[in-house]
MIDOSE-1310 file (N, C-alpha, C; in nm, 2 decimals, decimal comma, always signed):
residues 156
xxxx	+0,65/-3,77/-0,41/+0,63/-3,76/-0,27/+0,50/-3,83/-0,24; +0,42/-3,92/-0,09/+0,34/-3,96/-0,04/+0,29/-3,87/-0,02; +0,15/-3,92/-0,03/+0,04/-3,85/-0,06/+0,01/-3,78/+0,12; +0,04/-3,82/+0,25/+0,10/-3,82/+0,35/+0,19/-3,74/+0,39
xxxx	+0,29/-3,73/+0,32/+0,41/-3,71/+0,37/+0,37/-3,53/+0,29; +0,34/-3,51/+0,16/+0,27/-3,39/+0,13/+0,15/-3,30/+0,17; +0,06/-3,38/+0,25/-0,01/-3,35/+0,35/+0,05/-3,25/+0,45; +0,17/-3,35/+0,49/+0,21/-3,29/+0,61/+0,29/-3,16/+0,58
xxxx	+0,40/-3,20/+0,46/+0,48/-3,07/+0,44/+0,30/-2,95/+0,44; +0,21/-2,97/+0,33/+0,15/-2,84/+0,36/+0,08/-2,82/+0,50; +0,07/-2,88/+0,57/+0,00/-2,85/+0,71/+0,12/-2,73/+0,80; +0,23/-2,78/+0,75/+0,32/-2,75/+0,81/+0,35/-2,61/+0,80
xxxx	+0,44/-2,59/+0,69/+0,44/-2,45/+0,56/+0,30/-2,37/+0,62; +0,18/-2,39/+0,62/+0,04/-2,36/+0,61/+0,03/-2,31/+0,75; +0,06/-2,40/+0,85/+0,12/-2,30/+1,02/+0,19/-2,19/+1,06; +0,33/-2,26/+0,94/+0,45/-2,14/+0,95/+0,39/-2,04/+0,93
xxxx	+0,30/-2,02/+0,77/+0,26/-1,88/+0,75/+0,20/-1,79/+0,83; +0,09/-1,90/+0,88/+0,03/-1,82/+0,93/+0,07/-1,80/+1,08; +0,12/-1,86/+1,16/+0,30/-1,74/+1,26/+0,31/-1,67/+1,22; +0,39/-1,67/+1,07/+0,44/-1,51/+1,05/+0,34/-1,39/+1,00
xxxx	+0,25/-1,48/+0,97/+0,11/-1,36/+0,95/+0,10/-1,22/+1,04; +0,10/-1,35/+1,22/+0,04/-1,29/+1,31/+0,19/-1,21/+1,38; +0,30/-1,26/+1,39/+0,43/-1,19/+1,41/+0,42/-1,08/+1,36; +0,39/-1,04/+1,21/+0,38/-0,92/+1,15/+0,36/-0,81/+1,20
xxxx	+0,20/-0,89/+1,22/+0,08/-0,83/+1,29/+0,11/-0,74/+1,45; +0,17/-0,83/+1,51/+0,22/-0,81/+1,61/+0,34/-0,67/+1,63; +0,41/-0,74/+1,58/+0,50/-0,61/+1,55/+0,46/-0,47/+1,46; +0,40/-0,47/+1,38/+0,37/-0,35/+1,36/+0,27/-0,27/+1,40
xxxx	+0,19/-0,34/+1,56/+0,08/-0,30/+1,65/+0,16/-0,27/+1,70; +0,28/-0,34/+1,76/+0,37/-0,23/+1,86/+0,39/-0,14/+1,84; +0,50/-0,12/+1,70/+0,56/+0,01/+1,64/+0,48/+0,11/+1,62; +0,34/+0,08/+1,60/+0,27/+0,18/+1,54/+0,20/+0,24/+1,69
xxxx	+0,20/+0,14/+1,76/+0,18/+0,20/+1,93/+0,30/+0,30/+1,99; +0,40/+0,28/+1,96/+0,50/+0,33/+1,95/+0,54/+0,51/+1,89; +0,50/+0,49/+1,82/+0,50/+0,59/+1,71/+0,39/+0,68/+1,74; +0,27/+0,65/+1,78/+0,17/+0,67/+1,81/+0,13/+0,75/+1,98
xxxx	+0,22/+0,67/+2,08/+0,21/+0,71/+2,18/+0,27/+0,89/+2,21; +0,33/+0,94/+2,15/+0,38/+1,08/+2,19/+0,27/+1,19/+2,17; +0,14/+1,07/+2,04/+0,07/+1,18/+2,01/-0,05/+1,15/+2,12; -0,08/+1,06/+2,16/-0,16/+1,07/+2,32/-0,23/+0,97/+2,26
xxxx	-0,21/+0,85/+2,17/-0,32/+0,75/+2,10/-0,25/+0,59/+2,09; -0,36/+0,54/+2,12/-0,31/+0,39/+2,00/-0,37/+0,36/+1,91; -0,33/+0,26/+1,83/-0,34/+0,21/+1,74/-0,50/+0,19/+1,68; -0,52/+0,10/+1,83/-0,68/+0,14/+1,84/-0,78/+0,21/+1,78
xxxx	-0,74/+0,33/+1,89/-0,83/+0,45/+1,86/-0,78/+0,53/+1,76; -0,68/+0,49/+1,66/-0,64/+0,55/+1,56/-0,75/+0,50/+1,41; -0,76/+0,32/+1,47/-0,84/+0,24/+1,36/-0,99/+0,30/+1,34; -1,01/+0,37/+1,47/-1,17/+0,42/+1,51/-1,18/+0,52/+1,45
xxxx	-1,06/+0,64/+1,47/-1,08/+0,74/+1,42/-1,06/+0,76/+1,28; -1,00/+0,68/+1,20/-1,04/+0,66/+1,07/-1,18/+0,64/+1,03; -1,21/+0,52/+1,06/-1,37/+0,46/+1,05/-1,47/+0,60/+1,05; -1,43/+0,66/+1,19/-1,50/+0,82/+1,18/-1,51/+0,90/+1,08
xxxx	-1,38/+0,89/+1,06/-1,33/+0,98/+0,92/-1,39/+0,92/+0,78; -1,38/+0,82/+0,74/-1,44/+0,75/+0,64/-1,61/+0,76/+0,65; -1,66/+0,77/+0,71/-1,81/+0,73/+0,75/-1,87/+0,82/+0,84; -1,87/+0,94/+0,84/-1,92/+1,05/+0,91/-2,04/+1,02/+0,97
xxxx	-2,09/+1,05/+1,04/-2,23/+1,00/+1,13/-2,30/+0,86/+1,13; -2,18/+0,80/+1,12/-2,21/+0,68/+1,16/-2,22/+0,65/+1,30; -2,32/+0,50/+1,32/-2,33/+0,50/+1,49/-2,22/+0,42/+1,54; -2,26/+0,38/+1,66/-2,15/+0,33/+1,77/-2,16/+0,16/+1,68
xxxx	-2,28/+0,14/+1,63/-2,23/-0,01/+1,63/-2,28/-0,04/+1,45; -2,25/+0,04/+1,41/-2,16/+0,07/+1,29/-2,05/+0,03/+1,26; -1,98/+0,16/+1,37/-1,82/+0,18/+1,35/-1,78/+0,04/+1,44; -1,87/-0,04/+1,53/-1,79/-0,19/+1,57/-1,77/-0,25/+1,48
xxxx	-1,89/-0,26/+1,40/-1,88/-0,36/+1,29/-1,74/-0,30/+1,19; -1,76/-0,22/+1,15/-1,62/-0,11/+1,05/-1,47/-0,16/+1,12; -1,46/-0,20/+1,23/-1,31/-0,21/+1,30/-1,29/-0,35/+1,39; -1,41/-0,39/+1,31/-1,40/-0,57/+1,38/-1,43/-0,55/+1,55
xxxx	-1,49/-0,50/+1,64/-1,48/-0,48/+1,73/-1,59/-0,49/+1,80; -1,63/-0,55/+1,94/-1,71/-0,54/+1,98/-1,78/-0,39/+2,05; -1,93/-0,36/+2,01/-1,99/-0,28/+2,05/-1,94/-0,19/+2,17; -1,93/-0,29/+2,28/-1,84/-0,23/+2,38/-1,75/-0,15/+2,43
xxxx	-1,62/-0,23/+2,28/-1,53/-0,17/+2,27/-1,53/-0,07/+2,18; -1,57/-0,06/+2,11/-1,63/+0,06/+2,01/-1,68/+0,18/+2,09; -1,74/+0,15/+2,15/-1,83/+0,25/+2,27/-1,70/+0,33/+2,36; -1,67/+0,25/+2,40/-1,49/+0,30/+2,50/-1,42/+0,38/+2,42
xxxx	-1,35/+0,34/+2,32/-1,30/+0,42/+2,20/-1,34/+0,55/+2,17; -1,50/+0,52/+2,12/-1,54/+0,66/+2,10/-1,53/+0,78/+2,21; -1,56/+0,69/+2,35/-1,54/+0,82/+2,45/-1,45/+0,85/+2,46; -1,33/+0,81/+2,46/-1,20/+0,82/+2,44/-1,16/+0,95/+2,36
xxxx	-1,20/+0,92/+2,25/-1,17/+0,99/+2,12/-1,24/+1,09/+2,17; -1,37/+1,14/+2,21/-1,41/+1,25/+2,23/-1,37/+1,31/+2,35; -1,34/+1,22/+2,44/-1,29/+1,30/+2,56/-1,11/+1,38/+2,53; -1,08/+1,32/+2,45/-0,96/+1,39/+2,35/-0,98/+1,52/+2,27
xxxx	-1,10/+1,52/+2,23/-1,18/+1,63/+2,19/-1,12/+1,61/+2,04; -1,08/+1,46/+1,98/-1,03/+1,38/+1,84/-1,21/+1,39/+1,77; -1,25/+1,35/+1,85/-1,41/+1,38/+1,76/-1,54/+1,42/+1,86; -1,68/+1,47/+1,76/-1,80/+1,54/+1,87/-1,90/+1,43/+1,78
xxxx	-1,99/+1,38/+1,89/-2,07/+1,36/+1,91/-2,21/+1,43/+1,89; -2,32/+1,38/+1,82/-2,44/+1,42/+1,85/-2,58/+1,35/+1,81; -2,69/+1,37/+1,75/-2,81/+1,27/+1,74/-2,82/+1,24/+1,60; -2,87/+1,11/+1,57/-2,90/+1,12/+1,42/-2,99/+1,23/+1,43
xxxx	-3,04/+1,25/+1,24/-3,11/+1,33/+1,26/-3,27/+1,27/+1,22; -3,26/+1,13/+1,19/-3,34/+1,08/+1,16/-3,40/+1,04/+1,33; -3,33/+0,91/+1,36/-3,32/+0,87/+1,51/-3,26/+0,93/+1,63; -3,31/+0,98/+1,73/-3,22/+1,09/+1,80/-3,17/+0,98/+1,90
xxxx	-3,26/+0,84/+1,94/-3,18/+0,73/+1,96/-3,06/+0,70/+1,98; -3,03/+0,70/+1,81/-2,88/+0,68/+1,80/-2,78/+0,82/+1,82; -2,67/+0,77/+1,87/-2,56/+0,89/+1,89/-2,44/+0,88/+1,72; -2,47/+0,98/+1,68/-2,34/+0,97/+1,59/-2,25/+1,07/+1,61
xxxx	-2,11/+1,06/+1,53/-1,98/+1,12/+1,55/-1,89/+1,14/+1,45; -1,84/+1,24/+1,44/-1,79/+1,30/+1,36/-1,64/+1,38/+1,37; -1,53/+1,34/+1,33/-1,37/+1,37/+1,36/-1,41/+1,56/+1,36; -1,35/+1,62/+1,47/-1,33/+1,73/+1,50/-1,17/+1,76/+1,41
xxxx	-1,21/+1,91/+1,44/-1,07/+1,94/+1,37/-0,91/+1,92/+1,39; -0,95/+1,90/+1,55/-0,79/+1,86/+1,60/-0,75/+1,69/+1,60; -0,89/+1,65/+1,55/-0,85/+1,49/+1,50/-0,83/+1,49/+1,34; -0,86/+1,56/+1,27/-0,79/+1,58/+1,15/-0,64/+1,61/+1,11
xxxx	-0,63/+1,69/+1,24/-0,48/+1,76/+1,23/-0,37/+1,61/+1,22; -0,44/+1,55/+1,34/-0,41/+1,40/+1,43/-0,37/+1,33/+1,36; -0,47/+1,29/+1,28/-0,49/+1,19/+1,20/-0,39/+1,19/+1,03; -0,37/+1,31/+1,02/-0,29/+1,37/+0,93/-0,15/+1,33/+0,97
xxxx	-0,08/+1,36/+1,08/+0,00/+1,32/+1,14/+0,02/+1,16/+1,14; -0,09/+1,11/+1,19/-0,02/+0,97/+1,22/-0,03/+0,85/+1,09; -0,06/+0,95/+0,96/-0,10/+0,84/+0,81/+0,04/+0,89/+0,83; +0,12/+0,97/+0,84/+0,30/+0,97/+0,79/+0,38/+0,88/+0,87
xxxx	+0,29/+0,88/+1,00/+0,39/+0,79/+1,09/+0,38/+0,61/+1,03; +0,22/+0,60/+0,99/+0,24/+0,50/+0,89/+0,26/+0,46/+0,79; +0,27/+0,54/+0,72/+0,35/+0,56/+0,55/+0,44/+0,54/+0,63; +0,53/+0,54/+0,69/+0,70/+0,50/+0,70/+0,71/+0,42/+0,76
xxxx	+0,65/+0,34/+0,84/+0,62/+0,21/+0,90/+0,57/+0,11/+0,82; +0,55/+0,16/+0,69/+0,47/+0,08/+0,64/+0,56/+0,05/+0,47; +0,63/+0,17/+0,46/+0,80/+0,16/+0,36/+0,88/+0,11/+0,40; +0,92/+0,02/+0,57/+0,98/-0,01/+0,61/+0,95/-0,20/+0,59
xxxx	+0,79/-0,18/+0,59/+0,74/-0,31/+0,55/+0,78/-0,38/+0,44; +0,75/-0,30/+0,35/+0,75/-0,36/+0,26/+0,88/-0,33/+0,14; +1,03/-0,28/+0,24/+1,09/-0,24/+0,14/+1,18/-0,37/+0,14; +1,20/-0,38/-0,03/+1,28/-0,49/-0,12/+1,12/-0,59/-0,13
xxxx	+1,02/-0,57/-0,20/+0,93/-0,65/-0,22/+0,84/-0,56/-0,32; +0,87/-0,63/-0,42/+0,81/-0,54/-0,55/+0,68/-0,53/-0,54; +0,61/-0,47/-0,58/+0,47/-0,42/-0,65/+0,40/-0,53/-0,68; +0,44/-0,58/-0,78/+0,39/-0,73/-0,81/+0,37/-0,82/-0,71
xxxx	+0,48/-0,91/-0,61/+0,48/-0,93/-0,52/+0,36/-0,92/-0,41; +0,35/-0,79/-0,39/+0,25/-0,72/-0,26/+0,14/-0,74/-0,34; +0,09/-0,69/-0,47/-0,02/-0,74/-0,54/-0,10/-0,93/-0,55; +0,05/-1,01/-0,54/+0,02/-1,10/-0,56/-0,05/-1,17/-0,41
xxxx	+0,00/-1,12/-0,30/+0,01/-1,14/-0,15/-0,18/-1,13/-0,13; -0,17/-1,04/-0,16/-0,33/-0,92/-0,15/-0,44/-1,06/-0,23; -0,41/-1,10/-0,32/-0,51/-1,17/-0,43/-0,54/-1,33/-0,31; -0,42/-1,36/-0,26/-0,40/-1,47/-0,21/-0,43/-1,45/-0,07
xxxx	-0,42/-1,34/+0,02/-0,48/-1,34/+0,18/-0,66/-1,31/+0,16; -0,66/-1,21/+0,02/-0,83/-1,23/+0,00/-0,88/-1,36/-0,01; -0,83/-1,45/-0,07/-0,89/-1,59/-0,16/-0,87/-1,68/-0,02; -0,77/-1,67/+0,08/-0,79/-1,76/+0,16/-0,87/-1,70/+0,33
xxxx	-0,95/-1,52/+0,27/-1,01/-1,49/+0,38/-1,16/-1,53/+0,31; -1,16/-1,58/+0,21/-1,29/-1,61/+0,14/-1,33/-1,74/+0,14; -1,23/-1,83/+0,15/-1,22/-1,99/+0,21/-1,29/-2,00/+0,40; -1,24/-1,87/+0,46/-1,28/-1,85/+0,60/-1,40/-1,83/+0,59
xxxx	-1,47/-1,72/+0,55/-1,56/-1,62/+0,59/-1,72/-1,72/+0,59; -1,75/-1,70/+0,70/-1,88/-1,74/+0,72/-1,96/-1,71/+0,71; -1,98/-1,56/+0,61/-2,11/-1,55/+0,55/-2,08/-1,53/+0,40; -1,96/-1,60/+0,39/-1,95/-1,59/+0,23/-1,98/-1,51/+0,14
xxxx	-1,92/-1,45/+0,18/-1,89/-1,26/+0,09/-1,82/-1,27/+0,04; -1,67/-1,37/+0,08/-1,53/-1,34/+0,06/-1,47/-1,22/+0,13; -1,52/-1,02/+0,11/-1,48/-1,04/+0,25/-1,55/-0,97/+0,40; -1,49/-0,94/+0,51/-1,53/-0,95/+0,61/-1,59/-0,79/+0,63
């Protein structure tokens, strides 16, 4: 094949994927919005309230950075979540400055809840695609978020 003409096939292939990357993406922000909405949340503030969970007293622009998000939106979230009474707020103990936050118990309950809504949204993903497969996927969206990353970490 021309050196041209193989150019193009991967430019091409190299688009499609990444379409269906973002289609994925797409659809399972819905579904999981979906799934999600009876319990009074999205997706969103489901991502935040993990980050909470993971990272206990962490601040507001912490947890942006933790969920790709701007400060802003991090900030809205959090009130959200607390005005849910999903998590409480209070001062570092070092900086009283900063506000940190902490998943309350009825965001534990919550959040318990909606990892099953995703476990099965997420068996639905990936069923008929082996282990191997999904392993191989993982090695290859790292290596080409490491081609991206602008501070060259590999990853973000």
């Amino acid at each position: 094949m021309a050196p041209n003409r193989e150019k193009s096939n991967r430019e091409l292939e190299g688009r499609q994927t990444i379409q269906l990357m973002k289609r994925i993406m797409i659809h399972l922000r819905g579904q999981m919005d979906d799934l999600l909405r009876p319990q009074g949340l999205t997706t969103a503030q489901l991502v935040m309230l993990r980050a909470v969970q993971n990272s206990p007293g962490s601040s507001g622009a912490q947890l942006a950075r933790e969920c790709y998000v701007t400060p802003q939106s991090a900030q809205a979230s959090i009130k959200q979540l607390e005005a849910l009474g999903l998590i409480v707020r209070g001062k570092d103990p070092i900086n009283e400055r900063i506000v940190t936050a902490r998943v309350s118990p009825a965001g534990e309950r919550l959040l318990a809840n909606a990892e099953k809504s995703a476990e099965s949204l997420q068996g639905r993903l990936w069923r008929d695609v082996s282990d191997r497969d999904i392993a191989g996927l993982k090695v290859l969206l790292e290596r080409c978020l490491a081609n991206i990353d602008e501070n060259g970490n590999g990853l973000l």
